[in-house]
C-alpha positions as CSV (number, residue, x, y, z in Angstrom):
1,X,36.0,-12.7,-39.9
2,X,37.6,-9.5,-39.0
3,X,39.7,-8.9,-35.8
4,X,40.8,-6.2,-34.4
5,X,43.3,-6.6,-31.5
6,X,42.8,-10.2,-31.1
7,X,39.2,-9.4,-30.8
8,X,36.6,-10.0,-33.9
9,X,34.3,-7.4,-35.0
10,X,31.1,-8.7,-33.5
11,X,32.9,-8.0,-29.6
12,X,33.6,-4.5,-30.4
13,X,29.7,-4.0,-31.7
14,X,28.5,-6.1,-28.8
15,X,30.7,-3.6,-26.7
16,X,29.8,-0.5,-28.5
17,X,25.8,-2.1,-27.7
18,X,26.2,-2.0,-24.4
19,X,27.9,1.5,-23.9
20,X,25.0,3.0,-25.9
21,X,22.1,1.0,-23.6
22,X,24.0,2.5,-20.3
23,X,24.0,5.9,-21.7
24,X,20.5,5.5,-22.2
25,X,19.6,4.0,-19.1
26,X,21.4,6.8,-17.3
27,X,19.2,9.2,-19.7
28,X,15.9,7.5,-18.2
29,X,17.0,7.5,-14.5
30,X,18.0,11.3,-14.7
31,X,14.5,11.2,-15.9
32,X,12.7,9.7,-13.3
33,X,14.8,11.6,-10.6
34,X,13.8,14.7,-12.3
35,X,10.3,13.8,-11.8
36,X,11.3,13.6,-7.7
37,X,12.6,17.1,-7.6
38,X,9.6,18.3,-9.6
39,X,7.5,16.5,-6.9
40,X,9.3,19.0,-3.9
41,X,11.7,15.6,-3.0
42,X,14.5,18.0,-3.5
43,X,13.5,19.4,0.1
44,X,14.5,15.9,1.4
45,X,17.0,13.8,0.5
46,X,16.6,12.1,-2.9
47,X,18.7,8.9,-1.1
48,X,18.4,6.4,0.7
49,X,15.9,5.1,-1.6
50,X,14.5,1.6,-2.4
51,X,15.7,0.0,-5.9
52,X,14.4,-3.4,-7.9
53,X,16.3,-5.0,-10.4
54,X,16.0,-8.4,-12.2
55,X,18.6,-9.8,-9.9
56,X,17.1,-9.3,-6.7
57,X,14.1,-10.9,-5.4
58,X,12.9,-7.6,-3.1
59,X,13.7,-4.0,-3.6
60,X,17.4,-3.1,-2.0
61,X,18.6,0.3,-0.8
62,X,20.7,2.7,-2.6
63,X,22.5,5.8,-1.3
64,X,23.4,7.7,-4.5
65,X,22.8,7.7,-8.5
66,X,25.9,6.3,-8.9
67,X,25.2,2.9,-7.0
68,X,21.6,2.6,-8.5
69,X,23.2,2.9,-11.8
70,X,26.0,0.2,-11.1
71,X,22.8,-2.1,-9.3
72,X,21.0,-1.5,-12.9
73,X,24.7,-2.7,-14.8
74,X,25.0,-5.7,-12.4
75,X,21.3,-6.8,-13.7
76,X,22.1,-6.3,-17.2
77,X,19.8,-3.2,-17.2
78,X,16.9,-5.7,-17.1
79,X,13.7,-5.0,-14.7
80,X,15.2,-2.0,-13.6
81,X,12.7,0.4,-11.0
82,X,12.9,3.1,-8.7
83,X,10.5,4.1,-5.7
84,X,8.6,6.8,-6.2
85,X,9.3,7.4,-2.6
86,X,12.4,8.0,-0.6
87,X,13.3,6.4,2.5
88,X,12.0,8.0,5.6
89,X,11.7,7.3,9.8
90,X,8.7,5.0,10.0
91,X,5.7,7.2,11.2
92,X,6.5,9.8,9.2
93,X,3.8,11.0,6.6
94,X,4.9,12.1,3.0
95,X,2.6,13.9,0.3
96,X,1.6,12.0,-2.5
97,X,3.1,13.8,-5.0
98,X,4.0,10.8,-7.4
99,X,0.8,8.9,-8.9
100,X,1.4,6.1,-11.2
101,X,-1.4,4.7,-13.5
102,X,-0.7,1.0,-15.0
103,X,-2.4,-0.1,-18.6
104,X,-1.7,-3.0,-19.4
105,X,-2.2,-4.8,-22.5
106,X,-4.2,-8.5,-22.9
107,X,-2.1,-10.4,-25.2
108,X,-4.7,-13.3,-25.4
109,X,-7.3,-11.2,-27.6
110,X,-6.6,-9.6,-30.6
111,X,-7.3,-6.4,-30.5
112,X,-5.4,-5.9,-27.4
113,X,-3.3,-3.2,-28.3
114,X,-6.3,-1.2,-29.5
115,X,-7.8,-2.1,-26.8
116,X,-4.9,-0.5,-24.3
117,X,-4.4,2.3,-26.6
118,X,-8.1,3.7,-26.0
119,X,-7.7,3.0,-22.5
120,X,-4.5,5.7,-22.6
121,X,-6.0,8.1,-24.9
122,X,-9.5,8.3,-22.3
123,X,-6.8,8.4,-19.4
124,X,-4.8,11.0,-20.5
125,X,-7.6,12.7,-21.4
126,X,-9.1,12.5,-18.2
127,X,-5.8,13.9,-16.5
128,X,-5.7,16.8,-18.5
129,X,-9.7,17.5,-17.3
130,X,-9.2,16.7,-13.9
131,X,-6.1,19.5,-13.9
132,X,-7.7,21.9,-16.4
133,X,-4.6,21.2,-18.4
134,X,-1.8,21.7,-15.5
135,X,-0.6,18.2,-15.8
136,X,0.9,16.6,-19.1
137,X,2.4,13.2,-17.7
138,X,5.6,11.1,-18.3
139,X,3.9,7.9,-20.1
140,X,6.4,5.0,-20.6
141,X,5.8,2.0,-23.3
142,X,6.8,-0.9,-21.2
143,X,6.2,-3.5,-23.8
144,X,2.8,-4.9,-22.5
145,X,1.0,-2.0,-21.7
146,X,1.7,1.7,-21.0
147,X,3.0,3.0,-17.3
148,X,1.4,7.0,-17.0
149,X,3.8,8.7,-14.1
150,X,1.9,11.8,-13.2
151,X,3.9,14.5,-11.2
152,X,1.8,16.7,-8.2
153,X,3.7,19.1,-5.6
154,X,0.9,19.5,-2.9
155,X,2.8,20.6,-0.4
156,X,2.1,18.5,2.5
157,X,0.2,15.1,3.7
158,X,-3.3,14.9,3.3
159,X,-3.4,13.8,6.6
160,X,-3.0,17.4,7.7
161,X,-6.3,19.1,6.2
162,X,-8.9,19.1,8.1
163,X,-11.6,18.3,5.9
164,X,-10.3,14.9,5.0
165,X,-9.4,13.8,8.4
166,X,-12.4,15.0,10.3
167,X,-14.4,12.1,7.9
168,X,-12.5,9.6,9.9
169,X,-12.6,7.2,7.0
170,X,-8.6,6.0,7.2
171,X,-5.9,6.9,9.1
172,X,-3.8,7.0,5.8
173,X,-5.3,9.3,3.6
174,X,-2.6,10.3,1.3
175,X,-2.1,6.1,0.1
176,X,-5.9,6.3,-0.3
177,X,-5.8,9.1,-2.7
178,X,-2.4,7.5,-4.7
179,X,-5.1,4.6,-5.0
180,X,-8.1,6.6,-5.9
181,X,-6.2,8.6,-8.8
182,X,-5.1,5.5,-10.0
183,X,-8.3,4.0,-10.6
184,X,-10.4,7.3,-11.0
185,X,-8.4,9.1,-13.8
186,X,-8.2,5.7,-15.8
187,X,-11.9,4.5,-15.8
188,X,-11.1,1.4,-13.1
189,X,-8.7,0.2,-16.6
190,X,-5.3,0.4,-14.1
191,X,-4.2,-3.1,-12.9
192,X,-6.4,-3.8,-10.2
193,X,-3.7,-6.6,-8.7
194,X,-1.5,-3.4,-8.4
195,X,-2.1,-1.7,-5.2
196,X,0.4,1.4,-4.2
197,X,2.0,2.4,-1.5
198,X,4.6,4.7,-0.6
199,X,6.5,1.2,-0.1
200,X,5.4,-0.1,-3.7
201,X,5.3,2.7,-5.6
202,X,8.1,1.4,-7.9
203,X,8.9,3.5,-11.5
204,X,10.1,1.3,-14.7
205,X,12.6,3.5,-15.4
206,X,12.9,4.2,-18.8
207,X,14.8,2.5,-21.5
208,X,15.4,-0.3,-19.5
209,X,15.0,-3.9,-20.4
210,X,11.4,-5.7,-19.7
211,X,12.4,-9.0,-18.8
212,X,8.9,-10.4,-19.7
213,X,9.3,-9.5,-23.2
214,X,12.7,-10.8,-23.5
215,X,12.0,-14.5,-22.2
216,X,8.9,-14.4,-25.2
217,X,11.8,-14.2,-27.5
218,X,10.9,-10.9,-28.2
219,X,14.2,-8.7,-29.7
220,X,16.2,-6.2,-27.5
221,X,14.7,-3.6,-29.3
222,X,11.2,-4.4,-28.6
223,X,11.9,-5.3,-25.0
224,X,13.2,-1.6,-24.8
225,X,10.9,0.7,-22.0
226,X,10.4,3.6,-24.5
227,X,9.0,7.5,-24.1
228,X,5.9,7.8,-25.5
229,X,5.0,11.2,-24.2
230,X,7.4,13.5,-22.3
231,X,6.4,15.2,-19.4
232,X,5.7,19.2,-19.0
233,X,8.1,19.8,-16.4
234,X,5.5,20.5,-14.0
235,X,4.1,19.5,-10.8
236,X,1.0,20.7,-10.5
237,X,-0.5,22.1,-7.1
238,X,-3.3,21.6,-4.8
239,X,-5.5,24.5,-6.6
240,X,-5.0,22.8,-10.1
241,X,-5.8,19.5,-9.1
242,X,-9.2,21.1,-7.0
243,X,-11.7,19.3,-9.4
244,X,-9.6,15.6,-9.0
245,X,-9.2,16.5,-5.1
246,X,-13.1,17.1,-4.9
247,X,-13.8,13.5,-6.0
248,X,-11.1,12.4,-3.8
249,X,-13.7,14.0,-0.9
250,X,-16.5,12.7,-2.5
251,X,-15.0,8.8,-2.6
252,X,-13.9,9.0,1.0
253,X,-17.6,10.3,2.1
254,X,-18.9,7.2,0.3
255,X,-16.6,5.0,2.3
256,X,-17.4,6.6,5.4
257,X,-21.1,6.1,4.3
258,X,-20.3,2.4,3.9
259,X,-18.4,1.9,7.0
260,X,-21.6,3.7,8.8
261,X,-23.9,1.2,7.6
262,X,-21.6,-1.7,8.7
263,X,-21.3,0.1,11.9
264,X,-25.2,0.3,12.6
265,X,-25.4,-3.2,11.6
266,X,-22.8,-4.7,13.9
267,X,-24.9,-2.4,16.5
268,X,-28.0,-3.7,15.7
269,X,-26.6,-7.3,16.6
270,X,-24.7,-6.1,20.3
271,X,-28.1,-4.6,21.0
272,X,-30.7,-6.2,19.4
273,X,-32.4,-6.1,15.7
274,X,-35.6,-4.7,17.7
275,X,-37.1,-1.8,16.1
276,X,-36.8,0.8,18.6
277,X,-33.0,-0.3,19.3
278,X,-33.6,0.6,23.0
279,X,-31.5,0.0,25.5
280,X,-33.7,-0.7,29.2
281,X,-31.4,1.2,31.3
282,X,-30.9,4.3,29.5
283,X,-34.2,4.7,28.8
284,X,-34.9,4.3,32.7
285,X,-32.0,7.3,33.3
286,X,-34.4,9.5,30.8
287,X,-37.2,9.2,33.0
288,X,-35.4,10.2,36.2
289,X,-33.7,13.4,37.3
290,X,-30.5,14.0,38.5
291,X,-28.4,16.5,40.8
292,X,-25.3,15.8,39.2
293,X,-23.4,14.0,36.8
294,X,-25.1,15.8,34.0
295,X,-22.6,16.9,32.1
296,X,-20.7,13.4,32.2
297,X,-24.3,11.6,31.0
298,X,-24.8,13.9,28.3
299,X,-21.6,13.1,26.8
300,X,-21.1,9.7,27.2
301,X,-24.5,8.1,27.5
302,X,-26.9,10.2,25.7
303,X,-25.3,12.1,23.4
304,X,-24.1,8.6,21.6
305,X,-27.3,6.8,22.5
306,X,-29.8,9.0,20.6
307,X,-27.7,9.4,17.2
308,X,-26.1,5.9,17.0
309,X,-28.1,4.0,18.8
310,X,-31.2,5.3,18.1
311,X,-30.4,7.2,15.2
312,X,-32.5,10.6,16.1
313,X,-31.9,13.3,14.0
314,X,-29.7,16.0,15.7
315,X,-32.9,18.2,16.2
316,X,-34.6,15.5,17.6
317,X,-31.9,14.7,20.2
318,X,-31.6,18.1,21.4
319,X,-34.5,18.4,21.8
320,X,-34.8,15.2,24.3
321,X,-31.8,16.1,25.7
322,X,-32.9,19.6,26.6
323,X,-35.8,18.4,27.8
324,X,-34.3,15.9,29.9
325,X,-31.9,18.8,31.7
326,X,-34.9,20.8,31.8
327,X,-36.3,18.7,34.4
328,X,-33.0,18.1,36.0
329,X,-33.0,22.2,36.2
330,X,-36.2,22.0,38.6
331,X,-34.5,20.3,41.1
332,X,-31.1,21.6,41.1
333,X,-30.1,24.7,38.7
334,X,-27.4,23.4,35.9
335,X,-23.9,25.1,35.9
336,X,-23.9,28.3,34.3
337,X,-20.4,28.3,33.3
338,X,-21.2,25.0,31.5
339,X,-22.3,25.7,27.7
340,X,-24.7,22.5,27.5
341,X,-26.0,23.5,24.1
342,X,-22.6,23.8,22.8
343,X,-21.3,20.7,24.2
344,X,-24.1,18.6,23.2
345,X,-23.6,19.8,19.5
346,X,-20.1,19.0,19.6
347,X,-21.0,15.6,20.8
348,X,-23.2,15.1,18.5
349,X,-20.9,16.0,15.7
350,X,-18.5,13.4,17.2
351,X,-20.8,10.6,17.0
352,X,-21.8,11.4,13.7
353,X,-18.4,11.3,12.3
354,X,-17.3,8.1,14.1
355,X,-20.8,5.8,14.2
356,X,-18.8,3.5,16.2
357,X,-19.0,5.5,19.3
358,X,-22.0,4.3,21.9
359,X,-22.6,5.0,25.2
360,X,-20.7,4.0,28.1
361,X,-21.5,0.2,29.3
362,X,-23.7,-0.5,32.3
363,X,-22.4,-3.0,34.0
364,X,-18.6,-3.0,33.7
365,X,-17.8,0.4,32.4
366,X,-20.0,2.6,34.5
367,X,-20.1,0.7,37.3
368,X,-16.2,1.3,37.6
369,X,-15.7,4.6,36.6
370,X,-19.1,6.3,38.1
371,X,-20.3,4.3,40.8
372,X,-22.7,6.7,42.2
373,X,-24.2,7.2,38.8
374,X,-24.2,3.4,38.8
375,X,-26.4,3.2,41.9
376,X,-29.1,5.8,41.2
377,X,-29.7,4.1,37.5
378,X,-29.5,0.6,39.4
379,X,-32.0,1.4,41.9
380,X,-34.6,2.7,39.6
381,X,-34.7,-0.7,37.3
């Protein structure tokens, strides 16, 4: 055996190893940063940011490359991520401008890898549709499956445009669409266990050591994250992505769908599986004619009554409503200044966006807050 210094041959490869696995582990986390700055994070602070390494059961905060890349050293470069997402005041909304897609491969059959394969080639394929050709993502081999790390710069939150928010689906939007593109541009083939967040969204960073593979006795080599496909160098913008973000609208007008349906049937039990889904004292108020409190009943008793209760169609309430105030006209003269047909639209739009919205309650609600309205109704039933 050779030695050289007092040290034999197989130290100095060993050493000379390891010097080459940390340049290349710095080489994939410049890599992944890059994809950060791309994404507009350059406008913040790239650090604090959450870490995960094979030594630590959690993800851990680091305050510069240089300590993530001595964290990554300490682990033996095994396991290494980064979140997708820096570290921000809680409350505070962030775009989601990172998107990672998850294939993995089943081992038990044996034409897994084929298997994974066609699920990447449909995927990337599907990306490039979905951003007529914009987008051209980082895709990683991890050693059991591919990781796709698609890069958007939209700007701003979802949460801020109007036509997403006004569905009143989620009060999170933008982890809603990090989850739809997920599953939508890969055919439902991403991990399904694998649900992210702008806490979870955690980047294998390339070149890196999968510990998964190594305990299989799989070789250094082929535990190595590799680069399958580089990235374009660009994040793509709202207007590219228009086609993916207009089946991200059409997925959260399904929920919104679903969560009505659930809504009229947890109705339909509080008041009754009856057909007409009446309630007794509302229909009583109908029938009577009132001085005042006209504008308060059209908002918060009929308004929600007639389209979640009843479920009228909006010309159909209006045209109840109007005929009710019409009769209320005749024996006092309604507030000019008051735009009832406006306000009743808008109400009705309300209701119709959030189904869980029904009129006021009799007997607690009402009877505190408008007791003389409470006493008229009460004396007529």
């Amino acid at each position: 055996m050779l030695f050289f210094e007092g040290r034999c041959k197989w130290d100095l490869i060993s050493d000379q190893q390891e010097k080459a696995r940390k340049l290349k582990v710095i080489e994939g986390t410049y890599l992944i940063l890059n994809l950060f700055e791309k994404a507009g994070q350059e406008r913040q602070k790239l650090f604090p940011r959450k870490i995960m390494t094979a030594k630590y059961n959690g993800q851990i905060t680091v305050n510069s490359k240089e300590e993530m890349l001595q964290k990554f050293e300490e682990a033996d470069f095994i396991d290494c991520r980064i979140n997708a997402y820096p570290v921000v005041p809680a409350g505070t909304l962030q775009a989601p401008n990172i998107i990672m897609i998850d294939l993995d491969m089943d081992r038990s059959l044996n034409t897994g890898w084929r298997l994974v394969k066609k699920d990447l080639h449909k995927t990337l394929q599907k990306v490039e549709e979905y951003s007529d050709g914009a987008i051209v993502p980082l895709v990683i081999w991890t050693g059991n499956g591919y990781h796709v790390y698609i890069v958007l710069n939209l700007g701003e939150p979802l949460e801020y445009i109007a036509e997403y928010s006004n569905l009143n689906v989620t009060k999170e939007i933008s982890k809603e669409f990090m989850r739809f593109a997920k599953s939508y541009l890969s055919d439902n083939k991403a991990d399904s266990k694998n649900n992210p967040s702008f806490e979870s969204c955690l980047l294998r960073v390339p070149y890196t050591l999968n510990s998964k593979c190594l305990y299989t006795k799989m070789s250094e080599e082929e535990s190595e994250l590799k680069v399958i496909q580089n990235w374009n160098n660009h994040a793509a913008n709202i207007n590219e992505i228009a086609l993916l973000l207009s089946g991200f609208y059409t997925h959260l007008v399904n929920l919104k769908n679903e969560s009505d349906k659930n809504a009229t049937k947890g109705i339909k039990r509080k008041f009754g599986s009856n057909t007409s889904n009446s309630i007794s004292w509302i229909e009583t108020l109908l029938q009577i004619t009132l001085l005042d409190h006209r504008k308060y009943v059209v908002s918060l008793i009929l308004v929600p009554y007639l389209i979640n209760i009843k479920q009228l169609s909006d010309e159909a309430a209006i045209a109840k409503i109007k005929e009710w105030l019409s009769r209320c006209d005749k024996e006092k003269k309604l507030d000019s200044t008051y735009d009832f047909d406006y306000r009743t639209k808008y109400c009705i739009n309300k209701c119709k966006i959030n189904r869980n919205l029904k009129p006021i309650r009799f007997e607690d609600k009402l009877q505190k807050s408008n007791p003389e309205l409470y006493r008229i109704i009460k004396s007529k039933l």
